[in-house]
DRENPA-3360 file (N, C-alpha, C; in nm, 2 decimals, always signed):
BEGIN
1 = XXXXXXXX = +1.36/+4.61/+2.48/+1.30/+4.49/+2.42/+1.39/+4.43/+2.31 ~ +1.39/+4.29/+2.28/+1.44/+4.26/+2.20/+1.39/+4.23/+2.06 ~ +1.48/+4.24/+1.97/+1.43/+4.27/+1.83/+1.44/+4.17/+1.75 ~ +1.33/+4.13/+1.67/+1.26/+4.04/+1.61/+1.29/+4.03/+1.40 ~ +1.35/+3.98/+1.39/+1.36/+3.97/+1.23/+1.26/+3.88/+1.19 ~ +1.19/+3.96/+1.06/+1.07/+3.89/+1.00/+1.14/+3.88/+0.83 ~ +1.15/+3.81/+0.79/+1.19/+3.76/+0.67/+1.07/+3.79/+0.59 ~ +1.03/+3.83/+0.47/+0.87/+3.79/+0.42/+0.94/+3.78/+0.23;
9 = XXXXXXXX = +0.87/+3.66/+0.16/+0.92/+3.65/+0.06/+0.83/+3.63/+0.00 ~ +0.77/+3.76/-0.13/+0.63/+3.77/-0.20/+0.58/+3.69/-0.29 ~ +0.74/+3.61/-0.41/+0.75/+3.62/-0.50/+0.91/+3.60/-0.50 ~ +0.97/+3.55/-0.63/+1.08/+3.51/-0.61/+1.17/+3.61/-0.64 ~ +1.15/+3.71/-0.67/+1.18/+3.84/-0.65/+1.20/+3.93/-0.58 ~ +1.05/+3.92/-0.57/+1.02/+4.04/-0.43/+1.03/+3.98/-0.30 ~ +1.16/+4.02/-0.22/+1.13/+3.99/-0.06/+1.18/+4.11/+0.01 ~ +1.13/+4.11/+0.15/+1.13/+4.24/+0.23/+1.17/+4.17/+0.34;
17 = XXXXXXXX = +1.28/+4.26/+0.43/+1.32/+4.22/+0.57/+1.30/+4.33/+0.63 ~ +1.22/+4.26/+0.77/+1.15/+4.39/+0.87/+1.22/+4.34/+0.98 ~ +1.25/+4.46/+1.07/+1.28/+4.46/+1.18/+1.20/+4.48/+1.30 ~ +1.13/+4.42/+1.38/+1.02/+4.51/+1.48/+1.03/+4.43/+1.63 ~ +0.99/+4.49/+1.70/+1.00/+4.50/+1.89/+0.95/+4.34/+1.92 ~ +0.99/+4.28/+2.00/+0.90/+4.14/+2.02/+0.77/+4.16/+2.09 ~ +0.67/+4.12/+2.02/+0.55/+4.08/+2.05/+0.42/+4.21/+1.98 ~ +0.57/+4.26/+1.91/+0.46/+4.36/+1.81/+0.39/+4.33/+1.73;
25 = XXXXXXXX = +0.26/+4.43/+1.68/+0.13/+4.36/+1.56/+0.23/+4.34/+1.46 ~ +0.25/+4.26/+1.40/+0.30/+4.20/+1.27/+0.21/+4.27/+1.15 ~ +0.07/+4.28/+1.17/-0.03/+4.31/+1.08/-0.03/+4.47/+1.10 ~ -0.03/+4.57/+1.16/+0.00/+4.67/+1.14/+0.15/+4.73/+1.09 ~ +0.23/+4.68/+1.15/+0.35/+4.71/+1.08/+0.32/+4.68/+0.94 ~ +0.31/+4.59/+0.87/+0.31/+4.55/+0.73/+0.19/+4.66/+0.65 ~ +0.11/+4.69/+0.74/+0.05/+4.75/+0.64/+0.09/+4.89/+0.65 ~ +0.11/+4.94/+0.74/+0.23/+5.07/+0.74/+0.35/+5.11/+0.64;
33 = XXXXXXXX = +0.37/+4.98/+0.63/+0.51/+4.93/+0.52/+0.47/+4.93/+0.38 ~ +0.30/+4.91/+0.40/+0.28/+4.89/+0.22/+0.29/+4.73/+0.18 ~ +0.29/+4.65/+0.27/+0.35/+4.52/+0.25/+0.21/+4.48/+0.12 ~ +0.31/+4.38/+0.03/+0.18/+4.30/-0.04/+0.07/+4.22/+0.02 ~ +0.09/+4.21/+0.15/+0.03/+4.11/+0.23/-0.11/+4.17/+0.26 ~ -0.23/+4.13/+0.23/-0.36/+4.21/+0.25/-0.39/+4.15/+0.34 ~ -0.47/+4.25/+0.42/-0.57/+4.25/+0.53/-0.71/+4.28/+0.55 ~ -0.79/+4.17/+0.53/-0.90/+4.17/+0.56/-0.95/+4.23/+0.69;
41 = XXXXXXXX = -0.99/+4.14/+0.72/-1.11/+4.12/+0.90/-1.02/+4.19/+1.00 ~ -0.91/+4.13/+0.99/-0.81/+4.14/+1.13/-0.84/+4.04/+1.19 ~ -0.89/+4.01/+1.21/-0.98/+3.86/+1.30/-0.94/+3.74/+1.34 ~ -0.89/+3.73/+1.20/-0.86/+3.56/+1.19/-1.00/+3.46/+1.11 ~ -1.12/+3.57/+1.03/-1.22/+3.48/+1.00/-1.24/+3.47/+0.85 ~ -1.17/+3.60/+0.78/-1.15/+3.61/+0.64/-1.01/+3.53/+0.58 ~ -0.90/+3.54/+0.62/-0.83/+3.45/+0.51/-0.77/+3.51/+0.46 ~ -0.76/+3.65/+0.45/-0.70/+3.72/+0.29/-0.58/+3.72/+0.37;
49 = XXXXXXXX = -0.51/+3.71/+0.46/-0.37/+3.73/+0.50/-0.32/+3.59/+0.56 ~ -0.37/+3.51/+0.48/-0.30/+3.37/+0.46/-0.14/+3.37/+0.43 ~ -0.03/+3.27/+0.53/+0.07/+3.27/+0.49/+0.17/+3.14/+0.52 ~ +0.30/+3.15/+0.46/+0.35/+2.99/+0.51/+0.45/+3.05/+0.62 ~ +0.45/+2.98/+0.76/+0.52/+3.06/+0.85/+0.65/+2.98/+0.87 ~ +0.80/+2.95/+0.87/+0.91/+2.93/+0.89/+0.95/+2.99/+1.01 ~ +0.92/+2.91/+1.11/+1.02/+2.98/+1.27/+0.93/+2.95/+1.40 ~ +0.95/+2.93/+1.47/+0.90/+2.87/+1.60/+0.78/+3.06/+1.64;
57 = XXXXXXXX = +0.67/+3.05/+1.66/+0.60/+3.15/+1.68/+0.45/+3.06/+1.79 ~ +0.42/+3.13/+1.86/+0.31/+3.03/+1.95/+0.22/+2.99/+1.84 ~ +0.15/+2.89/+1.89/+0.06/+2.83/+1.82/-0.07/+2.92/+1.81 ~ -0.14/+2.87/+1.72/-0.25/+2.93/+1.66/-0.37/+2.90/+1.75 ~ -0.50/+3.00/+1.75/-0.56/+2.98/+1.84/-0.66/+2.88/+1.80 ~ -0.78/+2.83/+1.90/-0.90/+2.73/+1.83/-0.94/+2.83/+1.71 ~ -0.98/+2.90/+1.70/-1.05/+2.97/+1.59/-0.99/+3.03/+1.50 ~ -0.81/+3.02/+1.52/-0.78/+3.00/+1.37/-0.73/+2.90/+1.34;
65 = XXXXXXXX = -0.76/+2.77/+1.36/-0.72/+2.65/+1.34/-0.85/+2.60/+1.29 ~ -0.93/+2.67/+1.28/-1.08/+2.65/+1.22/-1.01/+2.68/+1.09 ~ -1.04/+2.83/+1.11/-1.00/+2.86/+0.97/-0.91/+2.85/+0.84 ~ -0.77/+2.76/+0.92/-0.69/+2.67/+0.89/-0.72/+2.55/+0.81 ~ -0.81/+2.52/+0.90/-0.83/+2.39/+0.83/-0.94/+2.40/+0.71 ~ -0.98/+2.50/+0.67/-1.07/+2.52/+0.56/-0.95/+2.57/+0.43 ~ -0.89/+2.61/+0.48/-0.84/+2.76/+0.34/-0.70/+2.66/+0.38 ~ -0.63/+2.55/+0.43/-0.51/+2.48/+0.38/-0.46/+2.39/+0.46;
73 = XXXXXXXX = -0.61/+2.33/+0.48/-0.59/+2.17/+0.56/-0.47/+2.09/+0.57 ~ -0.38/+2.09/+0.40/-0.25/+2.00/+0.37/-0.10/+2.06/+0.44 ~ -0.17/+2.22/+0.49/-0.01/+2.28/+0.51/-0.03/+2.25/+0.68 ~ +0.05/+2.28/+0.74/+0.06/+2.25/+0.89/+0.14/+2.40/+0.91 ~ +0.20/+2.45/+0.79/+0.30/+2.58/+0.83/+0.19/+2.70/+0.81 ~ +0.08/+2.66/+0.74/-0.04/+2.81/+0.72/-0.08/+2.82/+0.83 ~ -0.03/+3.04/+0.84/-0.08/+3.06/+0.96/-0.14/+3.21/+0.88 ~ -0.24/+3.27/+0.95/-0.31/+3.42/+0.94/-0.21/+3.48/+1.03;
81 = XXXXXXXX = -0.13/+3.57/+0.87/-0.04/+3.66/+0.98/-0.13/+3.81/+1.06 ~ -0.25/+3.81/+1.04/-0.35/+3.91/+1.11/-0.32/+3.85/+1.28 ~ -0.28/+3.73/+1.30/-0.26/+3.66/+1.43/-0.17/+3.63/+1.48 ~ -0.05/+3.61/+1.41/+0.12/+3.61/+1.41/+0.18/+3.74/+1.55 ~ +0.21/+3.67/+1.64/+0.24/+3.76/+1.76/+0.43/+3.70/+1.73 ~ +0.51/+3.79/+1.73/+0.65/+3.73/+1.67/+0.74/+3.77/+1.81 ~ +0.76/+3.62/+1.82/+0.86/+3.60/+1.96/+0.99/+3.59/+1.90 ~ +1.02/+3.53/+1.76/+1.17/+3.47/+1.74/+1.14/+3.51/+1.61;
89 = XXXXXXXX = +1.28/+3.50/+1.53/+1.33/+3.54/+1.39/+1.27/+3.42/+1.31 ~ +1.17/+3.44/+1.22/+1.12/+3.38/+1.15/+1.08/+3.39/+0.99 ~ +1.07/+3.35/+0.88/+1.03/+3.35/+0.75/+0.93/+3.33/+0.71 ~ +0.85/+3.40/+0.65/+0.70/+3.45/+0.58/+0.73/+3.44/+0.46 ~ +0.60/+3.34/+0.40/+0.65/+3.33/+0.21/+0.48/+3.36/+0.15 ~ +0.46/+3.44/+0.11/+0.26/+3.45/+0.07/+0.24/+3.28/+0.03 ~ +0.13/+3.28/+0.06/+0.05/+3.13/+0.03/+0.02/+3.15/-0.14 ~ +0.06/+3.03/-0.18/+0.03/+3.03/-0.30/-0.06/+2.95/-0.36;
% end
């Protein structure tokens, strides 16, 4: 399989670069990792792993485009990385 660079930048200090398989959970790796990134629901209905996504990744489904539009109507880049399926090398910054 080919391998997938995830950039994630917490804080202007803290950033982490992960390596992982394409089409791997994004959301389990990170929490394996210890990542600051919290996870609620898993779901896509809580929110607590709100993020700003940088890189071509499929689109979000109806029901997190619900959720989207509640918790950061203005961003078009906020996506629940609990949903983030990573096809291409992309950059994660926490929602602030």
């Amino acid at each position: 399989m080919s391998k997938i660079i995830c950039n994630i930048q917490f804080s202007e200090t803290n950033y982490q670069s992960i390596e992982l398989e394409a089409n791997q959970d994004l959301a389990e790796h990170l929490t394996v990792e210890n990542s600051p990134i919290l996870f609620g629901c898993r779901t896509g209905i809580c929110g607590t792993c709100l993020v700003i996504v940088d890189g071509n990744i499929p689109p979000a489904s109806e029901a997190e485009k619900e959720v989207l539009e509640i918790l950061a109507p203005e961003n078009s880049k906020a996506r629940l990385a609990c949903q983030i399926q990573l096809t291409n090398d992309i950059q994660i910054t926490s929602y602030k």
